[in-house]
N, C-alpha and C positions, 0 to 999 in steps of 0.2 A: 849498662843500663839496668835497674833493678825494676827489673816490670811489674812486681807487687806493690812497690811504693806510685807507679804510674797507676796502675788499676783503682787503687784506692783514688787515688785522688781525680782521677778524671770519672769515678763513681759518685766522688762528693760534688764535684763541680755540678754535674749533669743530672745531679739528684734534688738540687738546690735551686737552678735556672726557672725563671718564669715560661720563657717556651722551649720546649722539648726539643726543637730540634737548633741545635749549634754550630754553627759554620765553624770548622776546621781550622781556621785561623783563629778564630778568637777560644778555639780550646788548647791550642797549641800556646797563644799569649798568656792562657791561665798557668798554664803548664811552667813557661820559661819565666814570669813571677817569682819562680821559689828557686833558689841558690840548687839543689837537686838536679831540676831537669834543667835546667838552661842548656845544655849539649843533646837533648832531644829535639832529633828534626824529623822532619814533617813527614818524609817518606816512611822513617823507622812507626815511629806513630801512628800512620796509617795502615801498614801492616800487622801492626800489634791488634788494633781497634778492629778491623776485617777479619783476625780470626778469633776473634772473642765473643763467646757464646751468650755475654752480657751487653753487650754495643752492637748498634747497624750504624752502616755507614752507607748516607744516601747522596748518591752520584746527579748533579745537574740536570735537567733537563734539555734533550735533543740540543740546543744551539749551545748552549754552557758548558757541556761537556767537551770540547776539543778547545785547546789552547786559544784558537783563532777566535771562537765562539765566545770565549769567556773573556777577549780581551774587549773585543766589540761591545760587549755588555760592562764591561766595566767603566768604556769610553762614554756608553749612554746612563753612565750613573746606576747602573742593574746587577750590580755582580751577585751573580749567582754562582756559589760554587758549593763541593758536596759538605752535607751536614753530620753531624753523628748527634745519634739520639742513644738513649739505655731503652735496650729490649721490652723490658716492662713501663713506657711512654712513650712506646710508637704511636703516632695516632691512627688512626683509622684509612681506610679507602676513601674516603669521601673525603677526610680531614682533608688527607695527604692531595686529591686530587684539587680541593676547595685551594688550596695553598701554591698549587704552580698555576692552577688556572690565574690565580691574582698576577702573578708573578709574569705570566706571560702578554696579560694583558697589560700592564705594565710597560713591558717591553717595546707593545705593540703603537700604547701610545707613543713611548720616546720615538722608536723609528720614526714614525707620521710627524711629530715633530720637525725632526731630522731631515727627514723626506722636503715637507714643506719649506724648511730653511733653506734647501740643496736647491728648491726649483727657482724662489726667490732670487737666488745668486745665479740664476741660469747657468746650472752645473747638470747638464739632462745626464750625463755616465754616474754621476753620484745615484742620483732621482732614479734611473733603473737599477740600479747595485742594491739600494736600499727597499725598493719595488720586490727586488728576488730573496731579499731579507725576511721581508712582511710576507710574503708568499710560503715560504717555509715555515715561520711562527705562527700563520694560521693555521697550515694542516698541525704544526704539533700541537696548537689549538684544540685543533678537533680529535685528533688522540687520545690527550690527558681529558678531553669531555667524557669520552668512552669509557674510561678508566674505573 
């Protein structure tokens, strides 16, 4: 794996992008585009990007982050999974905070969505499951407020 030819070009990609921060898979899909990296996966890549004093690599938010988390949201059309940005295009606190609050509220509707379809069908173990769902992404709601 020639990690200079990676550098570069996940510098051009991420230098180029309208917004700064790039879900992991679609830098990985840029990445395996070029005859070079097609046998660069995800995990090598990720550990390249994490110690690189040019790239952050931003980790999901509270429910997105564990396998289970990110499947359920994928299920409700939300995948969130982690981004990589270059160091010098991080956005701000505020950015950064404006951007998972959308993201969870988001969330928050599909759940309720979700929820209301479950009671419909008179499914009450759905309708509390999805109850302790909404419960959780309010408090991490009100975290990433604090933020």
């Amino acid at each position: 794996m020639n990690l200079e030819a990676i550098e570069q070009a996940c510098l051009n990609y991420l230098k180029q992008v309208s917004n700064p921060l790039v879900p992991m898979s679609r830098l990985l899909r840029h990445l395996h585009e070029h005859q070079e990296f097609e046998h660069v996966h995800e995990e090598e890549l990720l550990d390249f990007l994490r110690r690189h004093d040019l790239f952050e690599v931003l980790d999901p938010p509270g429910l997105g982050a564990s396998p289970e988390g990110r499947q359920m949201l994928d299920e409700a059309g939300l995948g969130m999974e982690r981004c990589v940005v270059l160091e010098t295009r991080l956005p701000s606190r505020g950015q950064l905070r404006d951007h998972m609050d959308e993201q969870i509220a988001q969330l928050i509707a599909a759940l309720e969505t979700a929820r209301d379809e479950a009671g419909n069908r008179a499914e009450p173990e759905r309708v509390a499951a999805i109850n302790e769902v909404l419960q959780r992404a309010e408090m991490l709601r009100a975290k990433v407020r604090q933020f």
